[in-house]
mmCIF file as gemmi writes it, N, C-alpha and C atoms, coordinates in Angstrom:
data_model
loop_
_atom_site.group_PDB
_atom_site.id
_atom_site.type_symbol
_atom_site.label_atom_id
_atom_site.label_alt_id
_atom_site.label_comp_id
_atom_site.label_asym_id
_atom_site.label_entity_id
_atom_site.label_seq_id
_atom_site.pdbx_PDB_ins_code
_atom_site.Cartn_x
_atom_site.Cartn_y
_atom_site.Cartn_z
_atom_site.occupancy
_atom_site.B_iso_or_equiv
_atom_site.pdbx_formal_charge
_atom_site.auth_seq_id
_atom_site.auth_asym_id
_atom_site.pdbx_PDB_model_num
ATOM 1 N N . UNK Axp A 1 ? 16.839 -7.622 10.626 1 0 ? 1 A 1
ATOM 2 C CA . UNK Axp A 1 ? 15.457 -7.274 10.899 1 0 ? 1 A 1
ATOM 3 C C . UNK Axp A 1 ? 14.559 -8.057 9.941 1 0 ? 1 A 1
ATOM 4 N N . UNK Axp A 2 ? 13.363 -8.518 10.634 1 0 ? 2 A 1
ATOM 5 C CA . UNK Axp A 2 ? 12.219 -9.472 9.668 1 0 ? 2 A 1
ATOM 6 C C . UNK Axp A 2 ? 11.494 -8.377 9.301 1 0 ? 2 A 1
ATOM 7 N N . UNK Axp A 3 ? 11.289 -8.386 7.777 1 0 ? 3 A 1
ATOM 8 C CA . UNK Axp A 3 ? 9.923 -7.324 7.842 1 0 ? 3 A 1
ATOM 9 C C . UNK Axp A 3 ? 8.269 -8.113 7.718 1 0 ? 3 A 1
ATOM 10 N N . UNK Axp A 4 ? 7.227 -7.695 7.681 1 0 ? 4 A 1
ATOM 11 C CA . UNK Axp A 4 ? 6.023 -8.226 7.961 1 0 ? 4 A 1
ATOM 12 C C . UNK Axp A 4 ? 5.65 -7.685 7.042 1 0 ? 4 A 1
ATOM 13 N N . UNK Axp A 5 ? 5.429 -8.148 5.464 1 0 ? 5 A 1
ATOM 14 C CA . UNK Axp A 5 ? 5.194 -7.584 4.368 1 0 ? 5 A 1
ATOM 15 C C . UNK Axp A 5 ? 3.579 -8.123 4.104 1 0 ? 5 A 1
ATOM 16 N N . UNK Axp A 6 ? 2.832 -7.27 3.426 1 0 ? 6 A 1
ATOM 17 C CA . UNK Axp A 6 ? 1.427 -7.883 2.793 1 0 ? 6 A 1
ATOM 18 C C . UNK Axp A 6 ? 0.931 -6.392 1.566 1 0 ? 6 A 1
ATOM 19 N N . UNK Axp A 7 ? 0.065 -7.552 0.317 1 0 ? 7 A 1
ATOM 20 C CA . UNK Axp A 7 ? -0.257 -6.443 -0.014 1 0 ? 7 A 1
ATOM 21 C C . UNK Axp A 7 ? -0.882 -4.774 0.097 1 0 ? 7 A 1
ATOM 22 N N . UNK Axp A 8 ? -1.295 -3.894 -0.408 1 0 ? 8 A 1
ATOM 23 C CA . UNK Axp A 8 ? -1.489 -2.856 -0.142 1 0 ? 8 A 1
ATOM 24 C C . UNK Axp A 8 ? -3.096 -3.259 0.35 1 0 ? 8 A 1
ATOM 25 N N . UNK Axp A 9 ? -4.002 -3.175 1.3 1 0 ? 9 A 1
ATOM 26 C CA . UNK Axp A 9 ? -5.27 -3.073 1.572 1 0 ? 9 A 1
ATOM 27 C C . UNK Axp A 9 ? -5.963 -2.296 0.964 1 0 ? 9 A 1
ATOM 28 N N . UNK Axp A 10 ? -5.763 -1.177 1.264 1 0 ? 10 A 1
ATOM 29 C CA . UNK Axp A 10 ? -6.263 0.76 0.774 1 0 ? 10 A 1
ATOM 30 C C . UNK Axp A 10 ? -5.795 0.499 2.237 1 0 ? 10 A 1
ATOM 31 N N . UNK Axp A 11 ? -6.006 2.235 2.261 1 0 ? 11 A 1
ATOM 32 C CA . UNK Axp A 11 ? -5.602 2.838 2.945 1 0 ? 11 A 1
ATOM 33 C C . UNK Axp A 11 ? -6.802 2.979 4.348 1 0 ? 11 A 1
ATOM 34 N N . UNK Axp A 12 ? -8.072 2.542 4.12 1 0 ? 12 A 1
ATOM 35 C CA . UNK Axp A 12 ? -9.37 1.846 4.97 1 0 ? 12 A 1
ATOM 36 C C . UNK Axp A 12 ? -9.026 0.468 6.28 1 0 ? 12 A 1
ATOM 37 N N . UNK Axp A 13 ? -7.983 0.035 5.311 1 0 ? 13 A 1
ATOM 38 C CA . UNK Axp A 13 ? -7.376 -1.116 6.128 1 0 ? 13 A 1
ATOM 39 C C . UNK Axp A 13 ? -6.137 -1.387 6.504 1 0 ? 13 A 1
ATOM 40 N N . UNK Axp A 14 ? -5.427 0.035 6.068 1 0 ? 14 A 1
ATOM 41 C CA . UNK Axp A 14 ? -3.683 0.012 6.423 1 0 ? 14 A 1
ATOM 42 C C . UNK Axp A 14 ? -3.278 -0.163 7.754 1 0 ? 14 A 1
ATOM 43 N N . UNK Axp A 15 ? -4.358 1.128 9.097 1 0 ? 15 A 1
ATOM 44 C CA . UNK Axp A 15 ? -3.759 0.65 9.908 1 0 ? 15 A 1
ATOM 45 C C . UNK Axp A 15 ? -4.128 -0.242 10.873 1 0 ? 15 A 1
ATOM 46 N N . UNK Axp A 16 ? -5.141 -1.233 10.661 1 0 ? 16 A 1
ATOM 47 C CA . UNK Axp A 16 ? -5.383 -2.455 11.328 1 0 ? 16 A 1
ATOM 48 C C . UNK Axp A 16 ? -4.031 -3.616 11.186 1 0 ? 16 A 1
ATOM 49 N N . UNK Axp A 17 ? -3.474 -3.32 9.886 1 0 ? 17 A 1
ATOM 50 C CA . UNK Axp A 17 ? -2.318 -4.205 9.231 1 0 ? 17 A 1
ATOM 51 C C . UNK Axp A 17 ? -1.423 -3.501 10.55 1 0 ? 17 A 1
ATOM 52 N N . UNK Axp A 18 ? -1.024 -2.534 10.335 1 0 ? 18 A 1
ATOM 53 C CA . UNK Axp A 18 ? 0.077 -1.944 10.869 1 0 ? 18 A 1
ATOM 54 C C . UNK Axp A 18 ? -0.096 -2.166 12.879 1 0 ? 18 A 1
ATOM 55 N N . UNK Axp A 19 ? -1.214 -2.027 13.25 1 0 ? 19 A 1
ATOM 56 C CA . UNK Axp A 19 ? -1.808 -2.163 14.359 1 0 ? 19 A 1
ATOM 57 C C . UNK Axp A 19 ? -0.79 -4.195 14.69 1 0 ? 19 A 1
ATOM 58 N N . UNK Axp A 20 ? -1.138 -4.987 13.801 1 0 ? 20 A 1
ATOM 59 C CA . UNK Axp A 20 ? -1.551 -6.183 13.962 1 0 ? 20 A 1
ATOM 60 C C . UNK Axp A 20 ? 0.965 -6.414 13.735 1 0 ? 20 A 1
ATOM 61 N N . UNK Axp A 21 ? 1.429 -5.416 13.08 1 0 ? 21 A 1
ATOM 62 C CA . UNK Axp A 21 ? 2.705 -6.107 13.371 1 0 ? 21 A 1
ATOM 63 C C . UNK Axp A 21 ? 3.627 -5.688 11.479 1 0 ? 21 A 1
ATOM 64 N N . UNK Axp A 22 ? 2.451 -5.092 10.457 1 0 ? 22 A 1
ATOM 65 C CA . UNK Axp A 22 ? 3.26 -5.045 9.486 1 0 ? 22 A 1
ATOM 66 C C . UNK Axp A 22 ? 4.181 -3.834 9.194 1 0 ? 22 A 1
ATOM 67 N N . UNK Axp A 23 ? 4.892 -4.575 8.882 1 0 ? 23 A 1
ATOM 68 C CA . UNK Axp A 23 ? 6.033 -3.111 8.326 1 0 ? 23 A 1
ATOM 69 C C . UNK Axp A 23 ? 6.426 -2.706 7.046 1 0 ? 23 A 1
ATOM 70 N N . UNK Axp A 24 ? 5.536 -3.555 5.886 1 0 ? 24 A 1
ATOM 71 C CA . UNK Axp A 24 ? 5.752 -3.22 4.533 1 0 ? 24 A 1
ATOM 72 C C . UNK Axp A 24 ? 4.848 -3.098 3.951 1 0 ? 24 A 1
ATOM 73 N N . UNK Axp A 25 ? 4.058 -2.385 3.096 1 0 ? 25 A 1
ATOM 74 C CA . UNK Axp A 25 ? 3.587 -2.609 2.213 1 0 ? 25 A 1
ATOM 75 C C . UNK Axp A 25 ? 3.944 -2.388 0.768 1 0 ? 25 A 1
ATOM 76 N N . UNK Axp A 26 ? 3.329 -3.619 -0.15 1 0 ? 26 A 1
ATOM 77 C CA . UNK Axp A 26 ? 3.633 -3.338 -1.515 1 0 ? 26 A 1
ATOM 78 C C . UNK Axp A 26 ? 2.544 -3.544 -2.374 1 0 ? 26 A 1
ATOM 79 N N . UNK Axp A 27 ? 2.783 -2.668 -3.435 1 0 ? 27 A 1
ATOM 80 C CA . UNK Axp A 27 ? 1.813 -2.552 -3.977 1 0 ? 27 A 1
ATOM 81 C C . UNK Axp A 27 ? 1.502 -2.928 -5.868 1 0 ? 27 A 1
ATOM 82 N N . UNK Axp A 28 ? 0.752 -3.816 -5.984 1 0 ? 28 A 1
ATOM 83 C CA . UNK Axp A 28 ? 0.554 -4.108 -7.401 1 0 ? 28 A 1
ATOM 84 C C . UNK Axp A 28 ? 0.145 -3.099 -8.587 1 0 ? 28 A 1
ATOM 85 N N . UNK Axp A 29 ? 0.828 -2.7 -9.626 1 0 ? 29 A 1
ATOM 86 C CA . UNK Axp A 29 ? 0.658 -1.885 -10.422 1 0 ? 29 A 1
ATOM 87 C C . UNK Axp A 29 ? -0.014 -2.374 -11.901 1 0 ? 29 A 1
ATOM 88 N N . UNK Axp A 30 ? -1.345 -2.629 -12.513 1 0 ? 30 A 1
ATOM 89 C CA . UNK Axp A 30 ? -1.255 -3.49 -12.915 1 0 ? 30 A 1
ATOM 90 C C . UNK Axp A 30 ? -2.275 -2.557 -14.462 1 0 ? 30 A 1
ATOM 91 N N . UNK Axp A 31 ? -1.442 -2.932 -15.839 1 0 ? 31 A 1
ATOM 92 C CA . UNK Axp A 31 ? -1.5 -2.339 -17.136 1 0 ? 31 A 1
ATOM 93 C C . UNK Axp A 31 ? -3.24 -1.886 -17.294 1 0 ? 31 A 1
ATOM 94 N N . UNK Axp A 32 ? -3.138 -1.034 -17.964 1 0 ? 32 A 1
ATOM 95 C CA . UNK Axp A 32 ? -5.363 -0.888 -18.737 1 0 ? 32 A 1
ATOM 96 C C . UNK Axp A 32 ? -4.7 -0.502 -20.092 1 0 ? 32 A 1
ATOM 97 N N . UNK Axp A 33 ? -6.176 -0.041 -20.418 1 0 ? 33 A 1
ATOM 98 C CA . UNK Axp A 33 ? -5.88 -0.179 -22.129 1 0 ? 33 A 1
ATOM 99 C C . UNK Axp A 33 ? -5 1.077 -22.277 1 0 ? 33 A 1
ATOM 100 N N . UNK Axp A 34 ? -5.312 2.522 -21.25 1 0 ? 34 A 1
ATOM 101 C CA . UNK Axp A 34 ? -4.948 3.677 -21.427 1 0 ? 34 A 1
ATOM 102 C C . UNK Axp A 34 ? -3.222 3.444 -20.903 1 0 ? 34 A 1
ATOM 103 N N . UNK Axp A 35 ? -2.847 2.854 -20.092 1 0 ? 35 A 1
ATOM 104 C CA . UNK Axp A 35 ? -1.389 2.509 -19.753 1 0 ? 35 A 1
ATOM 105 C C . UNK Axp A 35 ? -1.793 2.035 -18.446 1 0 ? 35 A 1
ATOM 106 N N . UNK Axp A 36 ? -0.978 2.186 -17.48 1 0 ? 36 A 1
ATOM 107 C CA . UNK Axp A 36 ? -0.689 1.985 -15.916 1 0 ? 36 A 1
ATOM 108 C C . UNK Axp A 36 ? -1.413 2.474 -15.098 1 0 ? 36 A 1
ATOM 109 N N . UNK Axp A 37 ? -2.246 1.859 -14.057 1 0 ? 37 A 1
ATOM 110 C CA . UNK Axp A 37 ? -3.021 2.262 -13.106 1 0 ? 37 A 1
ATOM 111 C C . UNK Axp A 37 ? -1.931 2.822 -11.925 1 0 ? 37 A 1
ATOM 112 N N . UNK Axp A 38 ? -2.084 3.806 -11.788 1 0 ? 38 A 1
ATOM 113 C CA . UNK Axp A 38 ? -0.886 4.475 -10.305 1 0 ? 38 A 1
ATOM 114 C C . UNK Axp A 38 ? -1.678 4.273 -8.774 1 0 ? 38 A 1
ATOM 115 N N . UNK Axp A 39 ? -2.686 4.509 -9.32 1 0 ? 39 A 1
ATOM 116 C CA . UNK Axp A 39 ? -3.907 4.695 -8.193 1 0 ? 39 A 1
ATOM 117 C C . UNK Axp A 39 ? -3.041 4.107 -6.489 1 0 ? 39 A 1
ATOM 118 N N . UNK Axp A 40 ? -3.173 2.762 -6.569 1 0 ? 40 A 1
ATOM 119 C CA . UNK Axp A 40 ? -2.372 2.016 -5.079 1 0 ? 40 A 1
ATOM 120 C C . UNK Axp A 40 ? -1.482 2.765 -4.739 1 0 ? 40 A 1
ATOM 121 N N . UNK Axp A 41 ? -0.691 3.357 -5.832 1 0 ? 41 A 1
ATOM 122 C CA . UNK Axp A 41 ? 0.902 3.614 -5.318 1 0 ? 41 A 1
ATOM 123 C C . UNK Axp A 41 ? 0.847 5.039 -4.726 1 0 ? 41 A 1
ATOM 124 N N . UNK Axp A 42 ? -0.269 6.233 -5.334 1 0 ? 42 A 1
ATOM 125 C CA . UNK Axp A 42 ? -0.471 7.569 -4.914 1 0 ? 42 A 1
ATOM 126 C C . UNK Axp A 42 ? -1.047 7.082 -3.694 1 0 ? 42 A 1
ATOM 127 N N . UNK Axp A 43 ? -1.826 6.548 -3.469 1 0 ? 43 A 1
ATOM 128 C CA . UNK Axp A 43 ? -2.965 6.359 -2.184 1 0 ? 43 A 1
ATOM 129 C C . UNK Axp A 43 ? -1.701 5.669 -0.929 1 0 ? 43 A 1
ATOM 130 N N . UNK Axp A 44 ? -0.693 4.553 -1.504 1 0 ? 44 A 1
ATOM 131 C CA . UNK Axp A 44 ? 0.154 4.82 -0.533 1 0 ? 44 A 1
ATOM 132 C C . UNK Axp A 44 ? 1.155 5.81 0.177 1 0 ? 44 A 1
ATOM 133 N N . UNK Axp A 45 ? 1.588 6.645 -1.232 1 0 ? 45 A 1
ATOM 134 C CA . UNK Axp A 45 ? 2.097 8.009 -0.811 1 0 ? 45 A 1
ATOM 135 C C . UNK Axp A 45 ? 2.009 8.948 0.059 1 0 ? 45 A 1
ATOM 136 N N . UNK Axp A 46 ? 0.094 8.708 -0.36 1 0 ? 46 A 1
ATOM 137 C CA . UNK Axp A 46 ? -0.035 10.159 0.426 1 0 ? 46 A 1
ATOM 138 C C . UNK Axp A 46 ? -0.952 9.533 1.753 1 0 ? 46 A 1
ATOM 139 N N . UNK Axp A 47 ? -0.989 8.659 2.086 1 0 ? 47 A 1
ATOM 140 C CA . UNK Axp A 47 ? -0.857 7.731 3.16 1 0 ? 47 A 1
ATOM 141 C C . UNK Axp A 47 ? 0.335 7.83 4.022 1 0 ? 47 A 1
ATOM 142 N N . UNK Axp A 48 ? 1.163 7.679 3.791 1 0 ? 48 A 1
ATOM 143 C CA . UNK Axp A 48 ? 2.709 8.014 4.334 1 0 ? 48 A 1
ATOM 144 C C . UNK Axp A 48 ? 3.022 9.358 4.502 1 0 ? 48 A 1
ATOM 145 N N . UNK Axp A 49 ? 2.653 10.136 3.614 1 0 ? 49 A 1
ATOM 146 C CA . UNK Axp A 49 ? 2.951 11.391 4.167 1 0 ? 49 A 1
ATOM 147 C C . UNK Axp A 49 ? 2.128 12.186 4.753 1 0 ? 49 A 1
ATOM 148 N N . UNK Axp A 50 ? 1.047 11.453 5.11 1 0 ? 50 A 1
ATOM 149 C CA . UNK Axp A 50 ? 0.053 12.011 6.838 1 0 ? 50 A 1
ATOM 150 C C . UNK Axp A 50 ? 0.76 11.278 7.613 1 0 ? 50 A 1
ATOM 151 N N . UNK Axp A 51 ? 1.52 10.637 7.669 1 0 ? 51 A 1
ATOM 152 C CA . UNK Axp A 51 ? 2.485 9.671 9.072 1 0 ? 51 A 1
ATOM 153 C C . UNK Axp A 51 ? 3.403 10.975 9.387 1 0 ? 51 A 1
């Protein structure tokens, strides 16, 4: 199986992606001064678990 990977949009533009053929998304996690931004990765979560 090919998957049709692209970064995470938000969740505003997930399912035009998904509409158009993708089957992955991934998502960049990227350091602040306080530690790790989660933000993308919850918003994909709970994105997925309204599917």
């Amino acid at each position: 199986m090919i998957e049709r990977a692209i970064a995470w949009p938000r969740a505003v533009r997930a399912d035009d992606f998904l509409a158009e053929g993708a089957t992955l998304f991934t998502a960049g996690i990227d350091p602040t001064d306080d530690g790790y931004d989660f933000t993308p990765l919850k918003e994909m979560l709970a994105r997925r678990g309204d599917r």
